[in-house]
N, C-alpha and C positions, 0 to 999 in steps of 0.2 A: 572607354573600352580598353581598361589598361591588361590586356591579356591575347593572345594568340588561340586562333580558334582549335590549333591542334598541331603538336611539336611528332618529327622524327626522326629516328636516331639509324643512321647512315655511317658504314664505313667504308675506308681508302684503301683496296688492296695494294699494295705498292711495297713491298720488304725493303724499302731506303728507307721507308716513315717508319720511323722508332718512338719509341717512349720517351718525351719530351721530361724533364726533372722540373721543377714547380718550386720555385719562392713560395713560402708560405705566405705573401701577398699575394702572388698569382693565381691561387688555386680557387675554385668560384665556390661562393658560398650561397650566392640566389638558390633558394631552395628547389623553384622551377628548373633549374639548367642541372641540380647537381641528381633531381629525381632521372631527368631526361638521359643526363647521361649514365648515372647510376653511381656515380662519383662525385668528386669536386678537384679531382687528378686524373682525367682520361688522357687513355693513349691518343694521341696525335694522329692516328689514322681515322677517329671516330669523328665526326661532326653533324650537327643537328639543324635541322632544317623545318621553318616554322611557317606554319601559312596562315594568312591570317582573313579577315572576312573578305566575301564577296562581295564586287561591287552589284549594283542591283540592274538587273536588265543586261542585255548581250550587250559587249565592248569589242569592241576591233583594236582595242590601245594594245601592246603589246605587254603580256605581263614582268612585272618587276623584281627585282632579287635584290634584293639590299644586305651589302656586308660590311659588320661595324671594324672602328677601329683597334688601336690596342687598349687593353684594361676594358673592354667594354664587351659585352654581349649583345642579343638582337633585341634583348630588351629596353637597350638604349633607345633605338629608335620609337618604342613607343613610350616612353617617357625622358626625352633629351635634354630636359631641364632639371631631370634627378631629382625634385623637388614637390613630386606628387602634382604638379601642373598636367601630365599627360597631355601636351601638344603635340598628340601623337603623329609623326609623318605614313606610316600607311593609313591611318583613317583620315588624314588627307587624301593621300594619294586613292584611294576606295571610292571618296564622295566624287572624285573627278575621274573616276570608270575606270580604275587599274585595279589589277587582279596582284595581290604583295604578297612575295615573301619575304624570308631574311634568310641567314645562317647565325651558329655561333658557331666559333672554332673553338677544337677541343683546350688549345692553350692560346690564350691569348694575346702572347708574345713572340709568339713562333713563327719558325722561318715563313719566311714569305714564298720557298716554293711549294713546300708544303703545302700553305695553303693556300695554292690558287690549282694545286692536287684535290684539295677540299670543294675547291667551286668547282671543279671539272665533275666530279662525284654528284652534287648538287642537280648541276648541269643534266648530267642524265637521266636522274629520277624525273626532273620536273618536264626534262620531252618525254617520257611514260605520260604525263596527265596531257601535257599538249603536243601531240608529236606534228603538229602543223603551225608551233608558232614557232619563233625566236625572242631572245629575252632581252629585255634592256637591263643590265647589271651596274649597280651604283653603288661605290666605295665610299665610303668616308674616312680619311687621315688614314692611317697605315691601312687599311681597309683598300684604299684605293692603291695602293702597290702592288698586293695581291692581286686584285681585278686588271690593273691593268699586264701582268703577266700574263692571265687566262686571255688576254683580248688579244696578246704578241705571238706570233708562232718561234720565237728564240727558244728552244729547249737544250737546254746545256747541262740540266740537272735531273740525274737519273731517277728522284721521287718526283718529278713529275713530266714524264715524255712526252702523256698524248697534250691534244692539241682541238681544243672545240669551239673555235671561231665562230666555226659556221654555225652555231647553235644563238650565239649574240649578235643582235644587232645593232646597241647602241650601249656605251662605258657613260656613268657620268662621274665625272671623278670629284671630290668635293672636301676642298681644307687637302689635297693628297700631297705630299711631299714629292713631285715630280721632278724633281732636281734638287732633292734631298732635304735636309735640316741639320741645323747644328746647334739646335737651341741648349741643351742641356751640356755642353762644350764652352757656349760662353756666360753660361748663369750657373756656378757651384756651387752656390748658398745652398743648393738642394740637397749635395752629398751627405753633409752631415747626419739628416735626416733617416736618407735611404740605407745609413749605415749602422743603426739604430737596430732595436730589437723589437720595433714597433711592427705587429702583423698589421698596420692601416691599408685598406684596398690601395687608397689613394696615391702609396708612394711606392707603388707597385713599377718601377722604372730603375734602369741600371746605372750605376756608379760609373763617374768618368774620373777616380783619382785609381789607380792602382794598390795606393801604400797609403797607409797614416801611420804619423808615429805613434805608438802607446809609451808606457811607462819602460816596458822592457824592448822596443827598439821597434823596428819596422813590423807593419802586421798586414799580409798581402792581401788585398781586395779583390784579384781578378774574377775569382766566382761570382760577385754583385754587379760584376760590368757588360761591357759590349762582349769583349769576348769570354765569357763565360758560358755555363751552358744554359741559361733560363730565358735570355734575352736577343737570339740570334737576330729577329727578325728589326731590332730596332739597329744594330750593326749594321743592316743592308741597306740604310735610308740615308745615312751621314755622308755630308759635303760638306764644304768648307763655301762662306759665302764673304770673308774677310776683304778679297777685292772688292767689293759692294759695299756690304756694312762693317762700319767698327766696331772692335769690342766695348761693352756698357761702361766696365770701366766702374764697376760695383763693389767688386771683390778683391781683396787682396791675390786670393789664388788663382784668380782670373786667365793668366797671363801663360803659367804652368800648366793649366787644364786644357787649355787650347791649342797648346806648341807643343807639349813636354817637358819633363825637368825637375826640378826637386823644390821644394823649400821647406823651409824649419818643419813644418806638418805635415805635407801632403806629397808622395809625386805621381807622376802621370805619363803615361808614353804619349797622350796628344793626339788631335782628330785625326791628324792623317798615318800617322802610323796604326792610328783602328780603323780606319775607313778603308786601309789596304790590307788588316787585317781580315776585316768581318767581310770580305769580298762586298763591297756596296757596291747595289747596281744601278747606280747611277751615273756612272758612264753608258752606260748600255742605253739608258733611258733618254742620255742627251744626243743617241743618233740611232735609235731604234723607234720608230709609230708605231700604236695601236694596228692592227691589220682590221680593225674596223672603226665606224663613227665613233668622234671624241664629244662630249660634252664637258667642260672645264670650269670650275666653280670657285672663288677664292674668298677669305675675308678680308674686308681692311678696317677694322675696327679691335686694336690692340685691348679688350676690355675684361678679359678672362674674371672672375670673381676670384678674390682672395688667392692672387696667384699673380708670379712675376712676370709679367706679358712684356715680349720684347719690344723696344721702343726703337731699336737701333734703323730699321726698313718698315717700310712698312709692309703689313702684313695684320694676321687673324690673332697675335700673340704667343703664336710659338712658329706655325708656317709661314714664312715671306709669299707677300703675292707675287713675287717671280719667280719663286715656286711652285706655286699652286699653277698657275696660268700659263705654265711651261707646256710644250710638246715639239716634237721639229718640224718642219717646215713640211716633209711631205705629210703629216700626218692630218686624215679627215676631220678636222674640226667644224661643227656643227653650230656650235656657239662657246660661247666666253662671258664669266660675267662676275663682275667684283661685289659682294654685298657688304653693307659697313657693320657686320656682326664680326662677333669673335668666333674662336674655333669651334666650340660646342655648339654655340644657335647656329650655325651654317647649317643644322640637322631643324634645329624646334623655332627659331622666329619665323613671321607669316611672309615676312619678304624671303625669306631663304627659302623656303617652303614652296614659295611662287617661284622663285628661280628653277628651282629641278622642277618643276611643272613644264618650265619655259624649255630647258634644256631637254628634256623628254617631247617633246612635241617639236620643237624646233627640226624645217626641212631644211635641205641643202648643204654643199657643203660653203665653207668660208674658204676665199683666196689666200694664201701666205699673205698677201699686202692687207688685205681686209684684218688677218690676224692680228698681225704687227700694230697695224691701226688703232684697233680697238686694243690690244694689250698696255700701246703708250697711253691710251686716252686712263686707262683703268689704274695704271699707276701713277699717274699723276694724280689721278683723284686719290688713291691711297696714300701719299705722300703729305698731299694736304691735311688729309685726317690725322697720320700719325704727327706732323707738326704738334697739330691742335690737342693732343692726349701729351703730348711733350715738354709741353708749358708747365 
């Protein structure tokens, strides 16, 4: 049922939400999203909201709102293996009595307050259909950045003031960078690539060198990077995890992409001087809780397809599970739970599939020790794994 039983097209009043500028990778070409929005370049204040089939017979579950991550639309969710497999998660979620939606955001890369502007938007159409329930909202990778802003009442950012908690009752957050990443900081084999003339969807991601040299001398990259203008929202996820893990130790420019600094080809101002560029809100995230129930979902299975999956921590191949598994100590956490998939099956295999089932249902909340507990029990299982892909 590789389709949405009925897409629409919602806007964000809000005069800070401007017209986001579009990599010509960025811009959506799925012919579904570009009729929906009327584009394949919508304004930033549009977003489209998809519902998909009913489950059969009255449900008391509470209905769900799934929002994908970056590069992707809500059509990921119903086919997450990109492969014409359609292991779809709402018709999962359907056959076990939840009522699904999704979103797509107007640009896929954009600020994260933005768009949890866009799920506040969401938020209110879908109490129009149930104005007697509350929603459980479940992020996946940059996805869950956004969602968990919508879940935080911190509002510091004038596009987006209100505040609809109490419309949610349960985040589950899944592969989410909750104490950031910095994967594209210590792998720059990629740059070459995204510096290319190639419109591929696929390398639809920012440049972490500032300069290359050409023939006639330096040639400045900043438009293709963090701080430029196409890719705000992946600026706001960067941390540094170097006290943990080491660098791979791959690349020659390895060493300048991550500190700063020049060499013969490339230079770089370096994660921390972008991470305090791009305001990341990840300090925020390391002493700010959800103001509602947490569900927390990690991979530990570095196995990405045809793709340099981080081997340094363990982790899903781009997020470390001590990022995913992260939240503070006051925060309601519900459950926690590590699956040995990579980052994209955390969405389409049947154990991951099972886990937000488990994470959606699961009562109670979890003690700080109980947390801790199970978070050491989960990295260590992760540990073992990445050993074993390490060999």
């Amino acid at each position: 049922m590789m389709q949405w039983k009925k897409t629409k097209l919602i806007e964000v009043h809000n005069p800070y939400i401007l017209q986001r500028p579009f990599h010509p990778r960025t811009a959506y070409r799925r012919a579904e999203v570009v009729k929906a929005f009327g584009t394949g370049t919508p304004h930033s204040r549009k977003v489209l909201l998809h519902h998909y089939f009913p489950p059969e017979g009255e449900t008391e579950a509470a209905p769900v709102l799934l929002v994908p991550g970056a590069n992707k639309d809500a059509f990921f969710f119903l086919d997450p293996d990109e492969d014409g497999r359609n292991r779809s998660l709402p018709e999962f979620l359907r056959r076990s009595g939840r009522q699904v939606y999704a979103l797509t955001f107007a640009h896929n890369q954009d600020d994260n307050w933005w768009c949890c502007a866009a799920i506040n938007e969401v938020l209110k159409v879908l109490t129009e259909e149930h104005p007697d329930r509350r929603f459980d909202v479940l992020g996946h990778s940059k996805g869950g950045v956004s969602v968990r802003l919508a879940a935080t009442d911190w509002r510091p950012d004038p596009s987006c003031r209100e505040y609809l908690g109490h419309r949610i009752r349960r985040i589950v957050l899944v592969g989410a960078p909750n104490l950031g990443v910095d994967y594209f900081f210590r792998y720059p084999a990629l740059n070459p690539h995204l510096l290319g003339t190639s419109d591929e969807p696929s390398l639809n991601w920012p440049v972490s060198w500032s300069h290359v040299r050409a023939d006639k001398g330096w040639v400045n990259m900043t438009e293709l990077g963090y701080t430029g203008p196409c890719y705000p929202g992946q600026g706001q996820m960067l941390w540094s995890f170097l006290e943990d893990y080491p660098l791979p130790g791959l690349h020659p420019e390895e060493r300048v992409t991550y500190f700063g600094g020049e060499s013969d080809s490339v230079r770089a101002i370096g994660l921390r001087r972008t991470t305090k560029e791009c305001g990341s809100l990840i300090p925020e995230f390391l002493k700010r809780p959800p103001n509602v129930s947490v569900a927390l979902i990690g991979g530990s299975s570095p196995t990405i397809p045809l793709f340099a999956n981080d081997l340094t921590g363990p982790g899903d191949g781009i997020v470390y599970l001590k990022s995913a598994l992260h939240c503070p100590d006051t925060a309601k956490v519900t459950s926690l739970d590590a699956v040995p998939v990579h980052h994209k099956a955390l969405i389409a295999e049947p154990e991951a599939q099972g886990a937000i089932l488990q994470a959606l249902e699961a009562t109670g909340v979890l003690s700080p020790e109980e947390v801790r507990r199970r978070r050491k029990r989960l990295m260590t299982q992760g540990e073992e794994i990445r050993l074993r892909h390490s060999r």
